[in-house]
C-alpha positions in Angstrom: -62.0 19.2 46.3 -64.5 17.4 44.2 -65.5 13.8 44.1 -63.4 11.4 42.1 -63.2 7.8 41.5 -60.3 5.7 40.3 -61.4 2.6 38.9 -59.5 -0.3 37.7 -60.5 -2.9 34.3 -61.2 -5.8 36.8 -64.2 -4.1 38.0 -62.8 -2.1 41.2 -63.9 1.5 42.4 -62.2 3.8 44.9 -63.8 7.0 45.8 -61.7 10.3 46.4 -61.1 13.6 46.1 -60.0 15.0 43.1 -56.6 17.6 42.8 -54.3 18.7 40.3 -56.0 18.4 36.7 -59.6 17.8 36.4 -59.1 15.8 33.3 -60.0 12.0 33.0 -57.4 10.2 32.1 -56.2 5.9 31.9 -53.1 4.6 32.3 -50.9 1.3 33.7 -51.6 1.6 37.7 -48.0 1.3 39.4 -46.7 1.8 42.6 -43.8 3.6 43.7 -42.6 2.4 47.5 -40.3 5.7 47.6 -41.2 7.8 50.9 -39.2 10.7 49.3 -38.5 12.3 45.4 -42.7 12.4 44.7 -41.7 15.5 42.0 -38.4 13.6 40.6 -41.1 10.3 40.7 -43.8 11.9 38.1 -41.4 14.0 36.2 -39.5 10.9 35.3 -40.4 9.7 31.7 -40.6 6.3 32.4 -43.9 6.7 33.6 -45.0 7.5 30.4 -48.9 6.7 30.1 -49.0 5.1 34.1 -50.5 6.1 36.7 -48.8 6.3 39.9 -49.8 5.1 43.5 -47.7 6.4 45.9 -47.7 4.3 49.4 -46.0 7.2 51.5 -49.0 8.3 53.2 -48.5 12.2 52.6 -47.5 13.7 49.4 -47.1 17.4 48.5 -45.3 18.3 51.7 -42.1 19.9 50.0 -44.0 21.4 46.9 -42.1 22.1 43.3 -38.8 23.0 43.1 -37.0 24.0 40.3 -33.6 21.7 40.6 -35.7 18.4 40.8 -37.5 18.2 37.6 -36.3 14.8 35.8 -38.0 16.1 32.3 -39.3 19.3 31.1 -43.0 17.9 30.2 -43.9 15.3 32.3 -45.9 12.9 30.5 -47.4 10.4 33.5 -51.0 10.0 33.2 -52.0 10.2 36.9 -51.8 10.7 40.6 -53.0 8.5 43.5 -52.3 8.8 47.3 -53.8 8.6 50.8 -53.2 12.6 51.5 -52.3 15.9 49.8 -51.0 18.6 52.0 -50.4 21.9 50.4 -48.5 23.1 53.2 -44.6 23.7 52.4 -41.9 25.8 54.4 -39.4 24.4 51.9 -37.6 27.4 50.6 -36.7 26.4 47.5 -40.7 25.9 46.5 -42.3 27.4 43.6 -45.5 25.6 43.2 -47.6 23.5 45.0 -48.4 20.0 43.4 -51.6 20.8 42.8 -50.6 23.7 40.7 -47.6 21.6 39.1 -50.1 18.8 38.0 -52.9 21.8 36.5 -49.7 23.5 34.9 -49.3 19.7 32.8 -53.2 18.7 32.7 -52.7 15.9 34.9 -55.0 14.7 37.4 -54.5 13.5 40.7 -56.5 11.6 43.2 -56.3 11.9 47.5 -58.2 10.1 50.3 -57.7 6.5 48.8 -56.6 3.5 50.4 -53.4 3.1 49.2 -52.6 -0.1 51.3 -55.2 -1.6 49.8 -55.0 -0.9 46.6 -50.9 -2.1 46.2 -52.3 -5.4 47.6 -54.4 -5.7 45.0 -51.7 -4.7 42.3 -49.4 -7.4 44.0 -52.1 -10.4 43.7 -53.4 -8.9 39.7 -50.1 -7.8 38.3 -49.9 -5.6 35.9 -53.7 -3.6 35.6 -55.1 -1.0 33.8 -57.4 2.1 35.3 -58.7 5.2 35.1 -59.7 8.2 37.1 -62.7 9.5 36.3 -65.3 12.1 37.4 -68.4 8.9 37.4 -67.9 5.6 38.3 -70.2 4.0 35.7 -70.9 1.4 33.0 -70.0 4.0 30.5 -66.4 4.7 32.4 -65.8 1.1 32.2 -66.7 0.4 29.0 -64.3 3.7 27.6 -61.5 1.7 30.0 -61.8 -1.5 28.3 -61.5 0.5 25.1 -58.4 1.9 25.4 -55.3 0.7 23.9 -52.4 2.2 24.9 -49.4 2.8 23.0 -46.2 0.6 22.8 -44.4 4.1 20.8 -43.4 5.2 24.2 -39.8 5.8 23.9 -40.4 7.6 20.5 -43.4 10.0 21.7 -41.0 11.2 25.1 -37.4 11.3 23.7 -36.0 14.0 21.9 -36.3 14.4 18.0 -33.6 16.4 17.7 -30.0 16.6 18.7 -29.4 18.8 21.7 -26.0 20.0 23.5 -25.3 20.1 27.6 -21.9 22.0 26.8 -19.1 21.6 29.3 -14.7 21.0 29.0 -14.5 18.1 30.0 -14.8 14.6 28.5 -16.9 14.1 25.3 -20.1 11.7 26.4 -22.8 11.0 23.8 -26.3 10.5 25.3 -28.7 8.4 23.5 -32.3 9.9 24.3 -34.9 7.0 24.9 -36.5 9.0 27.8 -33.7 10.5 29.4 -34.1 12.1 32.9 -31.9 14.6 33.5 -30.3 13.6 36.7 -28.1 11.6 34.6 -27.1 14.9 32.8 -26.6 16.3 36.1 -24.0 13.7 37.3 -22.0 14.1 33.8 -22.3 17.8 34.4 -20.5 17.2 37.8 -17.7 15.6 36.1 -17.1 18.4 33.3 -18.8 16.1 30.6 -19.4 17.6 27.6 -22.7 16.3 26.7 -24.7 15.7 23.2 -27.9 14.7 23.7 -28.9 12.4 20.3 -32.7 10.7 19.5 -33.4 7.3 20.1 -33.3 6.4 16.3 -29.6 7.8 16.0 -27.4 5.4 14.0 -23.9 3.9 14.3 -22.4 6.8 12.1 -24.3 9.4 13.2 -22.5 8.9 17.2 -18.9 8.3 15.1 -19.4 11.5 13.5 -19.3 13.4 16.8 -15.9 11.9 17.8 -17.2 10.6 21.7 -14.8 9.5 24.6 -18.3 7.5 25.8 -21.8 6.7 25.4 -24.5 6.4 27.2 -27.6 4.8 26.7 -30.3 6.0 28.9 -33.6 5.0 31.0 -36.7 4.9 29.3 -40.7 4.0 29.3 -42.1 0.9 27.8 -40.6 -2.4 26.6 -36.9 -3.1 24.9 -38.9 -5.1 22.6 -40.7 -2.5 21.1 -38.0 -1.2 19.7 -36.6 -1.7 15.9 -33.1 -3.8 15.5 -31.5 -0.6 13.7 -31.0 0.1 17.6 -29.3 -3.0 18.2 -27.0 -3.0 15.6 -26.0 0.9 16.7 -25.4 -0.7 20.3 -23.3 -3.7 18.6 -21.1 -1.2 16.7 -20.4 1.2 19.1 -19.5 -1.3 21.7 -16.2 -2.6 20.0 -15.3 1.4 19.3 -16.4 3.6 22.4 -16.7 3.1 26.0 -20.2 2.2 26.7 -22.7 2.8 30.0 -26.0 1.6 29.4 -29.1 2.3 32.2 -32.1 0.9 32.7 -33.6 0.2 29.3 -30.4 1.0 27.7 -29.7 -2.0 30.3 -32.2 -4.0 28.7 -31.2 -3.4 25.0 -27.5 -3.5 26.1 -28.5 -7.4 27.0 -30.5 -7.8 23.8 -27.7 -6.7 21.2 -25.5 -9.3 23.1 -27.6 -12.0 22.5 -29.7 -12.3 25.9 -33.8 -12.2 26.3 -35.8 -10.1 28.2 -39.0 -10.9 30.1 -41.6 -8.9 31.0 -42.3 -9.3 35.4 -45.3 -10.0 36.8 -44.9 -7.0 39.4 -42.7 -4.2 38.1 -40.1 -3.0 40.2 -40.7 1.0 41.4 -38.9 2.1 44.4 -36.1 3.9 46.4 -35.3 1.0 48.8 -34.1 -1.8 46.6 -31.0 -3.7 48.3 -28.7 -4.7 45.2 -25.4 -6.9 45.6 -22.7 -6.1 44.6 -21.3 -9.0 42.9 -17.1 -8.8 43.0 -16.9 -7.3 46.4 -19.9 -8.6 48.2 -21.1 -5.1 49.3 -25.1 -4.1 49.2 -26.2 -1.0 48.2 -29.4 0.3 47.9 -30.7 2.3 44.8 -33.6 3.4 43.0 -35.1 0.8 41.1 -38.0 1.5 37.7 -38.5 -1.7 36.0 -41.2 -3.8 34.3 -38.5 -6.2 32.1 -35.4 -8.2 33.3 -33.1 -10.0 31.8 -33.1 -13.7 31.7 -30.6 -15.2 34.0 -30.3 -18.5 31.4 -30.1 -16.2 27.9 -27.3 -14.7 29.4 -24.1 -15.7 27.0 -21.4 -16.1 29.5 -18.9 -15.7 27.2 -20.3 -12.6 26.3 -21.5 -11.2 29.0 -20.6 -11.0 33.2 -23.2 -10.3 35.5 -22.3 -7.7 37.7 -25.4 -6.8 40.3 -28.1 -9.2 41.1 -31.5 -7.6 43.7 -31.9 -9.1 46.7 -35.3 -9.5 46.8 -36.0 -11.5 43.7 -32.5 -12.1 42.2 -32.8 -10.5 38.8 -29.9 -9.2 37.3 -29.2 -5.5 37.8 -25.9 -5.1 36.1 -23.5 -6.3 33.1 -20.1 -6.0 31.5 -18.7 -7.1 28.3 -15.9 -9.6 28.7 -13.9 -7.9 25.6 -15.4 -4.1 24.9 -15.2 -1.1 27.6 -18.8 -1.7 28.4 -20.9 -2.0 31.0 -24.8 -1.4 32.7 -27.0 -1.2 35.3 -31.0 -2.0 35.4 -31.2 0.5 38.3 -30.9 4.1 38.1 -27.5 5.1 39.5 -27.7 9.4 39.3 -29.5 9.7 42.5 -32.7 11.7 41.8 -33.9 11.0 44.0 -31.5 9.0 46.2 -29.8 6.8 47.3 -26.8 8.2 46.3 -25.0 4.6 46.7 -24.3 3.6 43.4 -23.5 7.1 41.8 -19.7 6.3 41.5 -20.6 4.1 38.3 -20.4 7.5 36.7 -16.6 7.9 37.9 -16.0 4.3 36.8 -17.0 5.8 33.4 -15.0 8.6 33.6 -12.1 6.1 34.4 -12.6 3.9 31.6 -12.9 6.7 29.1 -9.4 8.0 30.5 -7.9 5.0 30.1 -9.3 4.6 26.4 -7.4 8.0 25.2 
């Protein structure tokens, strides 16, 4: 493996060895705590333009298989860990990661001091960086340079409407970077899915008669986003059972009058502990987050808060006090695990019984 540097815009350099793509490439530099899911991790749209640091020491181990892709065309902009291994006995392997990240041009970087480097995310916050193939003024200058999008959700979801046929229930999904584990747990329950763009309006959901919508995760900040989306939300709300994830969480919150903020240290990880407010039990799920809802926007005459993390007490979940509708910040489906939390989907299929 060749030499590689990944360098960061305060001025940083780590030396490695390059795999995967030998493209140069800048993103956001994230970390992901999860020591399992690395292919469901990078397939997963909401790293859309990041790079991701992985702190489990070894990735690579399990190869690709073809039941954990999250997207068909991964769009993450990057790779970094301590060690690649190519060796697999998994039987369900069809590529190794380094021919995965060739197949979608995207470069990786191995032998880096991953402990190190998600210190120095924790003090900076949010930092930009790039792996490159020379570590000098010229590098740093094209870093600085480069302005990256804020048209995430509309360069990864889809521009057209798509079906996930089935006989059961009939579930609208609104596309604003779906990944498909959530189509998986609606296929479990004999949904019969439409997938619709981001940009779909009000009548344009109506039209297709649903039991439920969904609104699902995606890249990049509610705020981006035009207010033709809030005032689909604020329509369909009063007419269809609703379940909103991650940033359909976030513009769930917006339509219904709360603020968002952006964190200081984004939220990526398998082992969040999240409470569950009306019973008192904790769960732990996978958490993908760089905005939260403020606790003090919240309307509580609007709104109840259902799930708060234990770590820093944002709020992970909310209902409507007088529609059918209700979301989580955290990604419920399970891909990868924990599987804790995956019976929202039933609570969904129990609402939209009820509503019949």
């Amino acid at each position: 493996m060749a030499q590689r540097f990944l360098i960061l815009e305060d001025g940083s350099v780590y030396p490695g060895q390059g795999f995967g793509a030998g493209a140069t490439t800048t993103g956001e530099i994230v970390f992901n705590t999860s020591m399992l899911g690395y292919q469901e991790i990078v397939t997963n749209q909401i790293y859309h333009n990041q790079i991701i640091v992985f702190s489990q020491p070894i990735v690579g181990s399990i190869g690709i298989a073809h039941d954990a892709y999250e997207s068909i065309l991964p769009t993450a902009k990057g790779m970094v860990v301590r060690d690649v291994t190519d060796i697999s006995k998994n039987r369900q392997r069809s590529l190794s990661l380094d021919q995965f990240l060739k197949q979608h041009n995207i470069p990786g970087i191995s032998g880096i001091d991953t402990r190190h480097l998600i210190r120095q995310i924790n003090q900076t916050g949010t930092i930009k960086g790039s792996i490159v193939d020379v570590a000098d003024d010229h590098a740093f200058d094209q870093l600085h340079a480069t302005v990256l999008t804020n048209q995430q959700v509309a360069q990864v979801a889809t521009p057209r409407p798509y079906p996930n046929p089935n006989q059961g229930y009939n579930v609208v999904v609104i596309d604003f970077g779906l990944k498909h584990g959530i189509l998986r747990q609606l296929s479990k329950r004999d949904c019969n899915v439409t997938v619709l763009p981001w940009d779909a309006s009000a009548q344009d959901v109506i039209n297709l008669d649903p039991d439920g919508v969904l609104l699902s995760t995606g890249p990049g900040s509610p705020l981006d986003l035009p207010e033709s989306v809030l005032d689909m939300i604020r329509t369909i709300q009063e007419r269809i059972p609703l379940f909103a994830i991650g940033l359909g969480h976030e513009l769930f919150a917006l339509a219904n009058g709360s603020e968002i903020t952006k964190l200081k240290l984004s939220h990526h990880g398998a082992n969040h502990p999240i409470r569950k407010i009306i019973t008192n039990e904790i769960i732990y799920a996978m958490e993908s987050q760089e905005y939260v809802v403020d606790p003090d926007s919240v309307n509580r005459d609007r709104l109840i808060t259902t799930y708060l993390d234990l770590i820093d007490g944002s709020i992970q979940g909310l209902r409507h006090r007088d529609y059918p509708a209700f979301s989580v910040q955290f990604f419920p489906d399970g891909a990868p695990g924990p599987n804790d939390s995956v019976d929202l989907f039933d609570e969904f299929i129990e609402i939209m019984g009820t509503r019949k």
